[in-house]
N, C-alpha and C positions, 0 to 999 in steps of 0.2 A: 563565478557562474558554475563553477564543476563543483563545488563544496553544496553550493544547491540544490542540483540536481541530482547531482548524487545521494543525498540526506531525501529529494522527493520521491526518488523511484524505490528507496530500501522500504519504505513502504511497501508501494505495488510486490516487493518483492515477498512479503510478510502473506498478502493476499494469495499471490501465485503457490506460497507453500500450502497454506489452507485448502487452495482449491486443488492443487494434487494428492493430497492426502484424502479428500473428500473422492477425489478419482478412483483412488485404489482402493476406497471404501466399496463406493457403489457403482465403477465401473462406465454406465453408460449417464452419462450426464453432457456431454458433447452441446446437447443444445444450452445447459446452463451457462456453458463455460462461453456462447457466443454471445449471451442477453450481457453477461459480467463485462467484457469488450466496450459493448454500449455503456455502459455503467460507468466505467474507465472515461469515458468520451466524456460523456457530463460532467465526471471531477474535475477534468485536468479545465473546464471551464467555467467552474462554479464561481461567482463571486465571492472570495474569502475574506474581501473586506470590509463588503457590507452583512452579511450574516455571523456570526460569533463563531457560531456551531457548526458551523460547516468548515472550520480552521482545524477540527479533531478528525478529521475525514482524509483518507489517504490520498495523496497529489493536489488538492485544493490548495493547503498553506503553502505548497513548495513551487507549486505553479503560478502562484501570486507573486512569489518574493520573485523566483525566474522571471518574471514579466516585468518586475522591477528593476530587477536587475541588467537586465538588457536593454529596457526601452528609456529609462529614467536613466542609465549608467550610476545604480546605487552598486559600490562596493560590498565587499561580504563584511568587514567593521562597522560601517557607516550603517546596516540594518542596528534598529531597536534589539537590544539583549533579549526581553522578552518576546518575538517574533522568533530570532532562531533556537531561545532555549524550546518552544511550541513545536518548531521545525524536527530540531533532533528529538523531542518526547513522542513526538506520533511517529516518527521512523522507528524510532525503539518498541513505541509500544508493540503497532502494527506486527512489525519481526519476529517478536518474541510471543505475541498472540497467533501470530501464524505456524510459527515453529510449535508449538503447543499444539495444534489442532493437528496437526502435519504427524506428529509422536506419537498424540490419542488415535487417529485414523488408522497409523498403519501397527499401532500394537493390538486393537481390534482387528483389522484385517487377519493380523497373524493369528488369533485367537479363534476365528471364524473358518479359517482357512482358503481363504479369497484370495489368497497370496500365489495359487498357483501360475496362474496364465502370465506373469513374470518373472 
């Protein structure tokens, strides 16, 4: 259950970079960051197993297999190979797309000079 959810949330955590970097960009965005919240809510409930596409989407496939994992008592072997190799590819992607946005955001920031009020 912790290998799961941990690999669900590195996701969210890929978003949280993006969306702080996007902070430091443009500063007053506070109401974004509460619609994103909502947004969070709908993932962590989406059906990831009757839509395909919605398995590429942050917390959907990790909130399925968690749901599996606890209610069904499926161990972390006993998952299908290709469900967790999906699991760790969107944590990574997610990450590393966020961290990317997170670099682009605050090396504009610095170039603009928005970097004061920090």
């Amino acid at each position: 259950v912790v290998v799961v959810a941990t690999l669900g949330v590195v996701s969210v955590l890929g978003c949280g970079l993006a969306a702080g970097g996007v902070t430091v960009l443009y500063k007053r965005i506070g109401n974004w960051l509460n619609l994103l919240q909502f947004g969070l809510i709908v993932l962590v409930s989406a059906p990831a197993f009757d839509l395909a596409w919605t398995r590429a989407l942050p917390l959907v496939h990790g909130s399925a297999l968690l749901q599996r994992a606890m209610v069904d008592g499926v161990r972390l072997l006993e998952f299908p190979a290709a469900d967790l190799a999906i699991l760790v590819g969107v944590a990574v992607a997610y990450l590393g797309l966020g961290y990317l946005v997170f670099r682009y955001t605050t090396r504009r920031a610095r170039r603009l000079g928005v970097l004061g009020d920090y």
